[in-house]
C-alpha positions, 0 to 999 in steps of 0.5 A: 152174170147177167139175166137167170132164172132161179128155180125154188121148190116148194112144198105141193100145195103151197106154191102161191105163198112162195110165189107171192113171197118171191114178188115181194123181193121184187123179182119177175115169176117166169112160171108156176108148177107144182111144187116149184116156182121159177123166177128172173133175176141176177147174181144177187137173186141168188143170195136174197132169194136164200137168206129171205124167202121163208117157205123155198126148200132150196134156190136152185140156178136153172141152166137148162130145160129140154125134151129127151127121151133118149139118154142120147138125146139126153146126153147130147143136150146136156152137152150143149149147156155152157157149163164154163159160164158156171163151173171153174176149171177146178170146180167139183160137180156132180148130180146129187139128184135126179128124180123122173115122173111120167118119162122114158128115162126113169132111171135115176142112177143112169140119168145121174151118170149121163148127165154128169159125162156130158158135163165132163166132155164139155168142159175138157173141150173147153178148158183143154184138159184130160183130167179134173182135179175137183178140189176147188168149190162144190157145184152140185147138180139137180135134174128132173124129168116130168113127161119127158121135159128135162130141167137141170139146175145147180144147188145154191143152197146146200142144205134144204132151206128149213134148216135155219140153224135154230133147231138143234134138237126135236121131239117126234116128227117135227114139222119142216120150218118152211112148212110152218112158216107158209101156213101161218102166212096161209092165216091173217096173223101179224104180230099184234095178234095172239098166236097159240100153239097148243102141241107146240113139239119142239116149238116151230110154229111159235119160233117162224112167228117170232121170227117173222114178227121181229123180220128176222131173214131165215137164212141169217145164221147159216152159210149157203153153197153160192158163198163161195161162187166166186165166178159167179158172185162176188162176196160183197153181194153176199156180205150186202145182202147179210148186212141188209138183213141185219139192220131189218132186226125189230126187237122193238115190239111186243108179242103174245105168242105162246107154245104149249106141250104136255111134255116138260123135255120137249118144252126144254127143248123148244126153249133152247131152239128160241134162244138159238133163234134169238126170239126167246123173249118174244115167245112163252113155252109152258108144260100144258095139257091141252085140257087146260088150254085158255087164254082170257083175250078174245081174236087169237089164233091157234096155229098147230100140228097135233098128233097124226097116228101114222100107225095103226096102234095110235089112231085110238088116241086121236079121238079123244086128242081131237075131242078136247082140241075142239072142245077147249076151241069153243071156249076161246072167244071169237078165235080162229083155229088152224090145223093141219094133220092127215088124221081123216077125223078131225071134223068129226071128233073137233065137233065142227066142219071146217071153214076152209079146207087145204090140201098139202103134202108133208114129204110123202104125207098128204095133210090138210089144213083146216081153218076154222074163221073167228071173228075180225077185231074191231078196227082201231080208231 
């Protein structure tokens, strides 16, 4: 396989992190649209793209873009699609997803069923058969339809990207690792700076910086659905790529990145998701009330995801949450705050209108992302 073009979605908002992410690994952005960047590359895109990128949800390998707004259209169109060149006669495929926004064909469960019987008429025409068996690898399919523009693609990944395999257990809404990884690289942290996190939960935000700061790959201690495409990547590449990833390690360095929680269970499991990340001497949980957050150095950050109050009954614990949040900041000399929460009062009660202000979309959640600037450290002679 020569030239394709892999789609990674993204959370809404955040498309430029990733994007600038994908450029690093060196590869050509073909397009950039809400909630997904599209990129160029090769077979071995494919698994550098899954072990590498911090903030993609999943990597997807694009096989076709069209209009329909017919299921006919729909059908017929898909037909066209080379599938040989990617489904072996014994591969198991069908369409886990389809999603529609602004279109004629709306109906997710119809345009599953259409999509998947025109990619079975193809190949019985091509591999000369009545019957598929299956029992060969997975090739799981995706379809989205936005104003009419139908784009297919095959799952390379399997289980979303945040699942690094570090996370076995949380505490109340964790946040995803792909959205903690982004916001933090949205900051100037790198590991020589301090980083806190005040309502650490079951440790995310410190365990992706820890990560980050000894360049471990978030795809380094789980599998992917390519690794057994065969037809499509050799398992060398796969083998390479692990390798590459395994010499990147640098647990050469110090740190001073730091979780916080006023519950002592959660903190025993933020403990135990360091130590299956492998950053666990690079990170210090303790059971701590946000009231009693300090640190003697000057130029930290503290990144953090606080209590949102989804339901009513819990918006009357915000304020005085938000007030000691803002409170004990001010005594954080020349820090930089950076929180993200849907809670519409954190200016007012954090006691200070925000620097910078970024709307994202947790899931369905629409969060902001206030940034309060400290001052830069003097540059090292």
């Amino acid at each position: 396989m020569n030239t394709i073009e892999l789609i990674a979605p993204c959370h809404f908002g955040l498309e430029a992190v990733l994007k600038r992410e994908i450029i690093d690994l060196g590869y050509e952005i073909s397009c950039v649209e809400d909630g997904k960047v599209t990129f160029i590359g090769d077979a071995e895109a494919i698994c550098r793209g899954n072990m590498f990128l911090r903030t993609a949800e999943r990597i997807l390998l694009k096989t076709a873009k069209f209009t329909a707004v017919t299921f006919t259209e729909l059908f017929d169109q898909t037909k066209d699609v080379p599938w040989e060149d990617f489904i072996p006669k014994d591969g198991k495929f069908w369409v886990t997803k389809a999603s529609s926004v602004n279109s004629q064909l709306y109906s997710s469960s119809d345009i599953q069923s259409i999509v998947k019987k025109a990619m079975v008429d193809r190949l019985k025409s091509k591999y000369n058969v009545e019957w598929f068996e299956e029992s060969g690898n997975d090739y799981p399919v995706r379809v989205t339809i936005i104003k009419d523009e139908v784009t297919i693609g095959i799952d390379t990944t399997g289980d979303s990207l945040h699942k690094r395999g570090y996370r076995l257990s949380s505490g109340k809404a964790p946040i995803s690792e792909c959205l903690a990884a982004a916001l933090i690289m949205l900051t100037p942290w790198n590991k020589d700076r301090i980083l806190v996190d005040p309502f650490c939960g079951s440790g995310t935000f410190p365990i992706e910086a820890a990560m980050m700061a000894a360049k471990i790959a978030p795809g380094l201690n789980r599998s992917f659905t390519a690794q057994k495409w065969d037809n499509i990547i050799a398992k060398k590449e796969w083998n390479d790529i692990s390798q590459e990833a395994h010499d990147m390690i640098d647990f050469n360095i110090e740190t001073d990145i730091q979780g916080y929680d006023f519950d002592r269970d959660i903190i025993k499991i933020a403990k135990q998701n360091a130590i299956n990340a492998g950053v666990d001497k690079l990170i210090h949980f303790q059971q701590r009330d946000i009231k009693d957050l300090s640190h003697p150095k000057k130029y930290g950050f503290l990144i953090t995801n606080p209590p949102y109050g989804e339901r009513m009954e819990e918006k009357a614990d915000l304020p005085p949450i938000y007030s000691m949040l803002g409170q004990q900041f001010k005594k954080l000399e020349d820090w930089s705050a950076y929180v993200i929460t849907s809670y519409e009062e954190t200016e007012k009660y954090f006691g200070r209108k925000a620097d910078k202000n970024r709307k994202i979309y947790n899931g369905m959640i629409k969060t902001y992302f206030y940034q309060y600037l400290g001052q830069k450290p003097p540059r090292k002679k």
